[in-house]
N, CA, C and O atoms as CSV, one atom per row, in Angstrom:
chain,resi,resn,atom,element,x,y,z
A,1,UNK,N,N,4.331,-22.293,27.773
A,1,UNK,CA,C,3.702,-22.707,26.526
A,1,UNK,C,C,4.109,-21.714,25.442
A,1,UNK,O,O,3.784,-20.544,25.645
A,2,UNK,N,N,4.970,-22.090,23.988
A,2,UNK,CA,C,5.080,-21.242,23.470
A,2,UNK,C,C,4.016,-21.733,22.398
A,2,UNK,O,O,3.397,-22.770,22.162
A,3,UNK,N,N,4.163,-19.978,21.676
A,3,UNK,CA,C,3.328,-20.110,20.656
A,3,UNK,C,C,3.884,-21.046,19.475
A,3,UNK,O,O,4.701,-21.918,19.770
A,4,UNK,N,N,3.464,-20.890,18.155
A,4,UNK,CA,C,3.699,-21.296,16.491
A,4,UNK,C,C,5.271,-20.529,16.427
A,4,UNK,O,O,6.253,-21.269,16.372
A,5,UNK,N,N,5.433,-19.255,16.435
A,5,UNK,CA,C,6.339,-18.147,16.086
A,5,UNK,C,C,7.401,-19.064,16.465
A,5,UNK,O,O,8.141,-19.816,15.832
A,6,UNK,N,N,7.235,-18.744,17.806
A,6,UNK,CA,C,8.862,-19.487,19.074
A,6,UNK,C,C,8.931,-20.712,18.108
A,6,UNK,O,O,9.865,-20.562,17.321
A,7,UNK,N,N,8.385,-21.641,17.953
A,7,UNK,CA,C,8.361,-22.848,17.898
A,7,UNK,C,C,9.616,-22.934,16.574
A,7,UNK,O,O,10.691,-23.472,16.309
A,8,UNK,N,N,8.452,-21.857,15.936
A,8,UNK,CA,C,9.085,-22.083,14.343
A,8,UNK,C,C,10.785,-21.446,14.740
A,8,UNK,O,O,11.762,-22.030,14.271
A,9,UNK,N,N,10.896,-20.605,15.352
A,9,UNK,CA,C,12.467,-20.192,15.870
A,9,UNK,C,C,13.448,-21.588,16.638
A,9,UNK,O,O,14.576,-22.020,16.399
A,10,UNK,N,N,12.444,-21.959,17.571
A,10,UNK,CA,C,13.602,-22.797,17.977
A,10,UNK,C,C,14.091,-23.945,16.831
A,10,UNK,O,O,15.287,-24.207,16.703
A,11,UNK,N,N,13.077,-24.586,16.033
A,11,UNK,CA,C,13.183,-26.027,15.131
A,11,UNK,C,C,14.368,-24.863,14.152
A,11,UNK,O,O,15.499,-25.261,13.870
A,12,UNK,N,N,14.071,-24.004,13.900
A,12,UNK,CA,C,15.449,-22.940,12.807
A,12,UNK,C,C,16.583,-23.163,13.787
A,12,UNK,O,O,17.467,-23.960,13.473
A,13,UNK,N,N,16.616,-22.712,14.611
A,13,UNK,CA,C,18.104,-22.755,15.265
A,13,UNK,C,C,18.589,-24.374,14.957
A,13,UNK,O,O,19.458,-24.849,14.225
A,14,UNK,N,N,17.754,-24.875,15.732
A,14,UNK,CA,C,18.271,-26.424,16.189
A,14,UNK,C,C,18.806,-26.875,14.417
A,14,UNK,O,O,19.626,-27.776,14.242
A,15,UNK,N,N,18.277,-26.201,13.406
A,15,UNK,CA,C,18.819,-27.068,12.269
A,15,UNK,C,C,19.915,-26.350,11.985
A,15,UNK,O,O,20.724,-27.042,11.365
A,16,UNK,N,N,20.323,-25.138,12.196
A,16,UNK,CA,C,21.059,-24.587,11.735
A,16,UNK,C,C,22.011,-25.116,12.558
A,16,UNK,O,O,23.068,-25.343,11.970
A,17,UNK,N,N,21.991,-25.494,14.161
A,17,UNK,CA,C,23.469,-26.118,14.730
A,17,UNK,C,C,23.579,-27.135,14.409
A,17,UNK,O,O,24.504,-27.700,14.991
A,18,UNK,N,N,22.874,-27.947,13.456
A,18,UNK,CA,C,22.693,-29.890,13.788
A,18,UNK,C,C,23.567,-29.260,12.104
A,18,UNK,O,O,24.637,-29.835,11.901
A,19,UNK,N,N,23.199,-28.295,11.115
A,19,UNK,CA,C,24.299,-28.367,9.898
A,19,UNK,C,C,25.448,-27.751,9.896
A,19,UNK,O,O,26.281,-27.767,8.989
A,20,UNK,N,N,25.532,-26.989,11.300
A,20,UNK,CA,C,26.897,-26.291,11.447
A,20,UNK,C,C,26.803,-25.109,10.444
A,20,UNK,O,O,27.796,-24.538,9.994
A,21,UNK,N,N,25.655,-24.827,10.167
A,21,UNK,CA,C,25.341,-23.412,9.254
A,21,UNK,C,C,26.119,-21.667,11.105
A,21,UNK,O,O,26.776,-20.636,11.250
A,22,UNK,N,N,25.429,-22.506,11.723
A,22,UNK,CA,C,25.869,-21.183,12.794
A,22,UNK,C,C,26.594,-22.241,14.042
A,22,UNK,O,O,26.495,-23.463,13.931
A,23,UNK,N,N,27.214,-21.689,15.044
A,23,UNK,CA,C,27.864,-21.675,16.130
A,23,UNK,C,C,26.696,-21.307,17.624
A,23,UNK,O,O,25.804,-20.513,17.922
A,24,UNK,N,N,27.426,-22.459,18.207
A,24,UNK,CA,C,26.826,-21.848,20.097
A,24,UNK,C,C,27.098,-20.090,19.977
A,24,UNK,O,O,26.341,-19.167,19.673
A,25,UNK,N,N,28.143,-20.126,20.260
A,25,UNK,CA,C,29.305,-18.876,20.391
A,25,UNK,C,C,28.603,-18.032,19.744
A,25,UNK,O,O,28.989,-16.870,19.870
A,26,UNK,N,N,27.048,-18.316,18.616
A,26,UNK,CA,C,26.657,-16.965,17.771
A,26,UNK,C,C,25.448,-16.283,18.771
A,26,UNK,O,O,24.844,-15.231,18.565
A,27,UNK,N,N,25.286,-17.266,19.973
A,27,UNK,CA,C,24.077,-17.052,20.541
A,27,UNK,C,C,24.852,-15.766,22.207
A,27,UNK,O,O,24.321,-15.754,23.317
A,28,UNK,N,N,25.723,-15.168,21.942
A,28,UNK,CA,C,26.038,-14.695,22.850
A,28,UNK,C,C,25.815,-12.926,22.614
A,28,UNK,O,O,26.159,-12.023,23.377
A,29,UNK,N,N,25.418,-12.873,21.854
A,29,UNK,CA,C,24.285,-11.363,21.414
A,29,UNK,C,C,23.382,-11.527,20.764
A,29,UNK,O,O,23.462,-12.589,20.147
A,30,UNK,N,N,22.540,-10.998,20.586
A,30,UNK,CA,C,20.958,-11.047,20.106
A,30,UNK,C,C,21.072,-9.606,19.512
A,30,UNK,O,O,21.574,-8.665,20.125
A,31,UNK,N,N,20.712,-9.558,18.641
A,31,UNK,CA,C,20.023,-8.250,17.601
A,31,UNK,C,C,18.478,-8.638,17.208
A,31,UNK,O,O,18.010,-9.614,16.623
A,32,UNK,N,N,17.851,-7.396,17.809
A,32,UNK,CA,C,16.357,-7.980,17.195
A,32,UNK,C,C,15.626,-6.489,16.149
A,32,UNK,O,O,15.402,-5.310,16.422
A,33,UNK,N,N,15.532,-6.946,15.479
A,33,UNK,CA,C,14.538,-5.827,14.287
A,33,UNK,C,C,13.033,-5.529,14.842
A,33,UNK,O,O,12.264,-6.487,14.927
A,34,UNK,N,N,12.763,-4.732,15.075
A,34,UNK,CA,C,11.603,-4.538,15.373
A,34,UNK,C,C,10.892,-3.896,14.182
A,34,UNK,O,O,9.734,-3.479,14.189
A,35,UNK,N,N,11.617,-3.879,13.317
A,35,UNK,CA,C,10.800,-2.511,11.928
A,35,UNK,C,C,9.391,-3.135,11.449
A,35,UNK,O,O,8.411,-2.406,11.296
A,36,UNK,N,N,9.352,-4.316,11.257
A,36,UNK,CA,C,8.311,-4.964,11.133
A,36,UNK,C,C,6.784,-4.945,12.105
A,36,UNK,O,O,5.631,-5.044,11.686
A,37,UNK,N,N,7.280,-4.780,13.544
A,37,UNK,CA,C,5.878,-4.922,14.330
A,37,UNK,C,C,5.528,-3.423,14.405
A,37,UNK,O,O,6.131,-2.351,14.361
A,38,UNK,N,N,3.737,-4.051,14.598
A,38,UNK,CA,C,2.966,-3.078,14.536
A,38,UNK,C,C,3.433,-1.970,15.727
A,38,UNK,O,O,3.944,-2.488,16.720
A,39,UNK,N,N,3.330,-0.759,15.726
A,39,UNK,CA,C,3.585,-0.142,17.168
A,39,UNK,C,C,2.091,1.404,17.273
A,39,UNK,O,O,1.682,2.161,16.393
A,40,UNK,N,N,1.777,1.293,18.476
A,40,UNK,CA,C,0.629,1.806,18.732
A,40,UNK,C,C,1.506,3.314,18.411
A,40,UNK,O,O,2.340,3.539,19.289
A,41,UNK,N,N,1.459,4.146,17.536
A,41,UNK,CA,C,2.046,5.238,17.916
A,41,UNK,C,C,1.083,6.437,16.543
A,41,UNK,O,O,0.769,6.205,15.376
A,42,UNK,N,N,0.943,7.333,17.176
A,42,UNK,CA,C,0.336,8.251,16.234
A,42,UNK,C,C,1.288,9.277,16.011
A,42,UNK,O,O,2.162,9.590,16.820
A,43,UNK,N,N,1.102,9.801,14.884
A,43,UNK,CA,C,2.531,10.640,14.277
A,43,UNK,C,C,1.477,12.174,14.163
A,43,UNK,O,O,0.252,12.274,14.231
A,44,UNK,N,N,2.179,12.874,14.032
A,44,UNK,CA,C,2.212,14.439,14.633
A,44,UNK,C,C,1.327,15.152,13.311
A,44,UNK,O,O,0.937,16.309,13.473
A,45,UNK,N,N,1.037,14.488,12.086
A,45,UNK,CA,C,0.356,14.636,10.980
A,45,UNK,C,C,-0.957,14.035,11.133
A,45,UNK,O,O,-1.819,14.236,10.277
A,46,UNK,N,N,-1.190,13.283,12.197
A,46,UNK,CA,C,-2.339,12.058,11.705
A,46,UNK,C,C,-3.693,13.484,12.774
A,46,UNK,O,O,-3.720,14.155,13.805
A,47,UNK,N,N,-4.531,13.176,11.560
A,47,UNK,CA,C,-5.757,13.882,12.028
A,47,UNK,C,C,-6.515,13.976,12.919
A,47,UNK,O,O,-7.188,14.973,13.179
A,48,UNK,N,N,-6.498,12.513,13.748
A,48,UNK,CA,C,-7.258,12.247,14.710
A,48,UNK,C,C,-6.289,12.575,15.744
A,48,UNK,O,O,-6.938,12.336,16.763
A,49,UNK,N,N,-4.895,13.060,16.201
A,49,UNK,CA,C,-4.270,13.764,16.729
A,49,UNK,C,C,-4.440,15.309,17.157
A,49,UNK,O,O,-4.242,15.769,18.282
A,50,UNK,N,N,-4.939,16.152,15.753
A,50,UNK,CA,C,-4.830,17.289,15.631
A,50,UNK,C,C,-6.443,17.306,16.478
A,50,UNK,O,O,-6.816,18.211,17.224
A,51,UNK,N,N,-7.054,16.342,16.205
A,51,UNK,CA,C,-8.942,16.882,16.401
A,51,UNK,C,C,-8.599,16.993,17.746
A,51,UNK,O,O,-8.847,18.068,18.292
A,52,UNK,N,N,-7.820,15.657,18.713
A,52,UNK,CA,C,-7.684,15.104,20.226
A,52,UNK,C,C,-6.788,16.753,20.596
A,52,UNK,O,O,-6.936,17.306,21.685
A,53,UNK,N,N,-6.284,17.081,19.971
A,53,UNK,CA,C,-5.635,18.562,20.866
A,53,UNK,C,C,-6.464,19.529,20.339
A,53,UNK,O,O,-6.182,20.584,20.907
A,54,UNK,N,N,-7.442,19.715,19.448
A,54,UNK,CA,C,-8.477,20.830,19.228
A,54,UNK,C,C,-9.348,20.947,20.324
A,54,UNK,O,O,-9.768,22.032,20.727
A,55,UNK,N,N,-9.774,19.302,21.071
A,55,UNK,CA,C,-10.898,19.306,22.115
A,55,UNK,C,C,-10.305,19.834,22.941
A,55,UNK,O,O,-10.595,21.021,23.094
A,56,UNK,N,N,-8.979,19.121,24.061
A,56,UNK,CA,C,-8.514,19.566,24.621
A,56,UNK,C,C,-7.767,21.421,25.319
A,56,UNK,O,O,-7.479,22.007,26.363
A,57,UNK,N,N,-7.792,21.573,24.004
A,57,UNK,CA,C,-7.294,23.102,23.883
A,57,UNK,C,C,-8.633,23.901,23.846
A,57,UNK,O,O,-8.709,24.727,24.755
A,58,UNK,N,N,-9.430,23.862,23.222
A,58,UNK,CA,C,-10.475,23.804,23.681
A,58,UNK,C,C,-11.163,23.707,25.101
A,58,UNK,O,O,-11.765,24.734,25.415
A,59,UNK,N,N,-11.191,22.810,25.900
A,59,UNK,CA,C,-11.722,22.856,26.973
A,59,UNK,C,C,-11.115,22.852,28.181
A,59,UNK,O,O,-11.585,22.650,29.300
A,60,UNK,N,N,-9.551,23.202,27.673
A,60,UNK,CA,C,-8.641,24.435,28.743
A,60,UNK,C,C,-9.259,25.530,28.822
A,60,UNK,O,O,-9.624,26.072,29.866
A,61,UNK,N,N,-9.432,25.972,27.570
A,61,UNK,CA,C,-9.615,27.430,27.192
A,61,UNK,C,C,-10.858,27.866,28.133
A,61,UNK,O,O,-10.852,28.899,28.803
A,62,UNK,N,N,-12.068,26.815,28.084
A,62,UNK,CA,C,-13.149,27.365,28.616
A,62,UNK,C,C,-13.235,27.194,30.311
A,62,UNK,O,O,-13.888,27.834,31.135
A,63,UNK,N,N,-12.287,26.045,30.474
A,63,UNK,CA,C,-12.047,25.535,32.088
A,63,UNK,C,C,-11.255,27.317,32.630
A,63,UNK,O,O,-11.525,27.728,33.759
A,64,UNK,N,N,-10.407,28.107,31.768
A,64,UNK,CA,C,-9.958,29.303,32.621
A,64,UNK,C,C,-10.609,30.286,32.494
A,64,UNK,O,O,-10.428,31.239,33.252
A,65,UNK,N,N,-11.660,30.324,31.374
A,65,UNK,CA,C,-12.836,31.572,31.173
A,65,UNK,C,C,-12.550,32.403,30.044
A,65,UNK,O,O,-12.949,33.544,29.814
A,66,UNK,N,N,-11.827,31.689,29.400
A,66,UNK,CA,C,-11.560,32.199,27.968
A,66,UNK,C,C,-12.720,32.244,26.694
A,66,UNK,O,O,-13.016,31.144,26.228
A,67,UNK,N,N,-13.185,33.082,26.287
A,67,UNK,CA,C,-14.119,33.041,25.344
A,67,UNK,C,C,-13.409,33.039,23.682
A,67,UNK,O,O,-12.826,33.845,22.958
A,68,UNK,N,N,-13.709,32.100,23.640
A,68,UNK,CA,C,-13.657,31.849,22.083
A,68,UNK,C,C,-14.665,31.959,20.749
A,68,UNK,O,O,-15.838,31.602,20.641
A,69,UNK,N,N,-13.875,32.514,19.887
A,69,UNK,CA,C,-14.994,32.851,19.013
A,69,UNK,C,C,-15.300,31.906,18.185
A,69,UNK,O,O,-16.428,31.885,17.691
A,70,UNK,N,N,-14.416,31.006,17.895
A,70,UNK,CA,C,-14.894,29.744,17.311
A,70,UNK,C,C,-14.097,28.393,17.651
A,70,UNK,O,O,-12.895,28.256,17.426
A,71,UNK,N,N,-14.888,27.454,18.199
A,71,UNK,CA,C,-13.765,26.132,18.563
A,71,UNK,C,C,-14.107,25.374,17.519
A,71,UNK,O,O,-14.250,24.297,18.097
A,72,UNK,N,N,-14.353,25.153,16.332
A,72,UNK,CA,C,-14.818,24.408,15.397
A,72,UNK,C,C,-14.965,23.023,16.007
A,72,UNK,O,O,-14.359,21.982,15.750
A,73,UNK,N,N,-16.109,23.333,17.046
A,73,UNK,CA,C,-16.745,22.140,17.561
A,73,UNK,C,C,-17.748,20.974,16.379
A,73,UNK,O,O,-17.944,19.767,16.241
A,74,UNK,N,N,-18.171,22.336,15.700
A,74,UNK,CA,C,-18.942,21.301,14.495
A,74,UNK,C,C,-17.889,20.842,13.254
A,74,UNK,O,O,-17.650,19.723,12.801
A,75,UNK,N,N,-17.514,21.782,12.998
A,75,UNK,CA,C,-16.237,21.873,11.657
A,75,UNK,C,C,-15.443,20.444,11.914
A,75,UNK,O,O,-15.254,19.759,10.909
A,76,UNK,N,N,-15.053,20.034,12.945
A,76,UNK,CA,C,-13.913,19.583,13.439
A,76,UNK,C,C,-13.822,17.933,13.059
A,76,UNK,O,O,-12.955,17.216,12.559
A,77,UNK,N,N,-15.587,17.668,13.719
A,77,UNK,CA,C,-15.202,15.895,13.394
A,77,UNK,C,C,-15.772,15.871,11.802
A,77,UNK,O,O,-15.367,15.037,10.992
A,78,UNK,N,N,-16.691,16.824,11.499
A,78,UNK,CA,C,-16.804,16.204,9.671
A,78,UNK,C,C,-15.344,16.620,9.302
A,78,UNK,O,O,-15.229,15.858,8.342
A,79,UNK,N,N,-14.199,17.242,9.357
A,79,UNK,CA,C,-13.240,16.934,8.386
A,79,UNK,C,C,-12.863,16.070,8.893
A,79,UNK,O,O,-12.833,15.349,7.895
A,80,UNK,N,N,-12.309,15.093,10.108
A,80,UNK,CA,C,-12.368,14.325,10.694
A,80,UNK,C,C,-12.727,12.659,9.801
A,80,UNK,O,O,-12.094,11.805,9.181
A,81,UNK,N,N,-13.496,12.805,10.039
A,81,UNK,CA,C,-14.494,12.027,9.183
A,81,UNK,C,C,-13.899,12.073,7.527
A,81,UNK,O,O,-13.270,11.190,6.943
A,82,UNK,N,N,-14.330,13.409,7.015
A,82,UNK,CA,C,-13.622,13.099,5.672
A,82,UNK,C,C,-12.268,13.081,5.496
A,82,UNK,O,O,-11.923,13.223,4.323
A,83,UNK,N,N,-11.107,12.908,6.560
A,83,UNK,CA,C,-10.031,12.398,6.314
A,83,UNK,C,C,-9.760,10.893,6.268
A,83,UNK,O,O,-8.785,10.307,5.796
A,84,UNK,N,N,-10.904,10.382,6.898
A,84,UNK,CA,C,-10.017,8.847,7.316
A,84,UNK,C,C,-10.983,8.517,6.050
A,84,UNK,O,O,-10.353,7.910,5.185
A,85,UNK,N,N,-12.018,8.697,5.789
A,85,UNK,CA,C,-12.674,8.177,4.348
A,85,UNK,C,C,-11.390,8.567,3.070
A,85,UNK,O,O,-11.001,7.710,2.276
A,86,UNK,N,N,-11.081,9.419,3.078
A,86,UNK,CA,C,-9.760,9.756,2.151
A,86,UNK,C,C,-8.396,8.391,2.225
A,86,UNK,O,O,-8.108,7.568,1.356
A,87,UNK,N,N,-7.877,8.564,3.398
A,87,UNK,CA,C,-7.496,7.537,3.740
A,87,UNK,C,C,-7.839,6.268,3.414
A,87,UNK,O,O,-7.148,5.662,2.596
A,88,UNK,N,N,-8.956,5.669,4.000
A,88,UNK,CA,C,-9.629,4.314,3.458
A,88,UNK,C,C,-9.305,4.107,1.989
A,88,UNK,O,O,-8.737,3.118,1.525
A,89,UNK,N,N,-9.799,5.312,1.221
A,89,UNK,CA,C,-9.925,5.144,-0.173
A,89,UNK,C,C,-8.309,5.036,-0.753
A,89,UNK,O,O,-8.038,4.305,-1.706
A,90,UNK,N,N,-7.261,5.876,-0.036
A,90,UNK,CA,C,-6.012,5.757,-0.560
A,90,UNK,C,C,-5.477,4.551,-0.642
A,90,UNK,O,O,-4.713,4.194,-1.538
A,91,UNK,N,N,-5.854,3.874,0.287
A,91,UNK,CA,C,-5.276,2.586,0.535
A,91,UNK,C,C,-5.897,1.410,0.134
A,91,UNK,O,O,-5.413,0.290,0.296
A,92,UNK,N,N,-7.063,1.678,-0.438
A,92,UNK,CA,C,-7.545,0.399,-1.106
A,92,UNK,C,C,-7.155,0.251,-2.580
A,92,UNK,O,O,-6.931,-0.782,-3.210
A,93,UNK,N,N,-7.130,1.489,-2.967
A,93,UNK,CA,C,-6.600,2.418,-4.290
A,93,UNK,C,C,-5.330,1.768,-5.045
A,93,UNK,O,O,-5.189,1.483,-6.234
A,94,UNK,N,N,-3.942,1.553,-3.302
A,94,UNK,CA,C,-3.045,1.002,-3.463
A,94,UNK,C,C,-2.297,0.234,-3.310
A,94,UNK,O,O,-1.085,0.055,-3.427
A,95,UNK,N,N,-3.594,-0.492,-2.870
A,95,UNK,CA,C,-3.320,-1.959,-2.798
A,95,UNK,C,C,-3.280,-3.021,-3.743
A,95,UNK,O,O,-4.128,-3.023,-4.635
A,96,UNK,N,N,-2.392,-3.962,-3.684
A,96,UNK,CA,C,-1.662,-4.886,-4.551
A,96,UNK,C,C,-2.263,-6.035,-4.311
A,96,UNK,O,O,-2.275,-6.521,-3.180
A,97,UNK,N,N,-2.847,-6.619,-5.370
A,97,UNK,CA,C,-3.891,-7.944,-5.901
A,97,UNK,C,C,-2.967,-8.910,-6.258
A,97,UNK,O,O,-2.548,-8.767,-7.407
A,98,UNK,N,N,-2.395,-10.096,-5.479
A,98,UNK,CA,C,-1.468,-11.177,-6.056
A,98,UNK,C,C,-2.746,-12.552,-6.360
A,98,UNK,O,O,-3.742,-12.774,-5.672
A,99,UNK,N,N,-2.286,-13.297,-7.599
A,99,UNK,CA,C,-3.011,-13.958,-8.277
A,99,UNK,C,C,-1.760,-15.306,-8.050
A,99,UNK,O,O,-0.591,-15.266,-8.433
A,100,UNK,N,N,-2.293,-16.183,-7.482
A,100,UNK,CA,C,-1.812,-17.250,-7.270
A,100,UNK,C,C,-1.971,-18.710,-8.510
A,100,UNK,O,O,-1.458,-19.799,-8.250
């Protein structure tokens, strides 16, 4: 069962061979773009990265008997917090209103 997407791909091909816009012979490599899909990936800047290795490093530290003088256990999720509110706000900020 394909979805809408496929669908809408195959009825494109099929017109493009029924006008002789493309060739069989074009279907013998595939190039696919992926730049467009979403991808689960967090980048080495993003905050909720830095907090996830603060805990962690963190509770190495205390798993070998390391005393620390400060894990900014409290500090940590309010900036936390006031980053992605920063965020939120950047992006509503710059977002583009089309009027139909």
């Amino acid at each position: 069962k394909s979805c809408g997407v496929e669908k809408l791909l195959e009825e494109t091909i099929r017109a493009g061979l029924k006008l002789k816009v493309i060739q069989k012979s074009s279907f013998t490599h595939l190039n696919v773009d992926t730049t467009v899909q979403e991808k689960a990936i967090t980048h080495p800047t993003d905050a909720t990265l830095c907090h996830r290795m603060r805990e962690k490093l963190v509770r190495k530290a205390f798993e070998n008997g390391l005393d620390l003088r400060q894990s900014y256990s409290r500090l940590s999720p309010a900036a936390l917090l006031r980053r992605s509110r920063y965020s939120h706000a950047r992006q509503r900020k710059s977002g583009i209103t089309l009027v139909v």
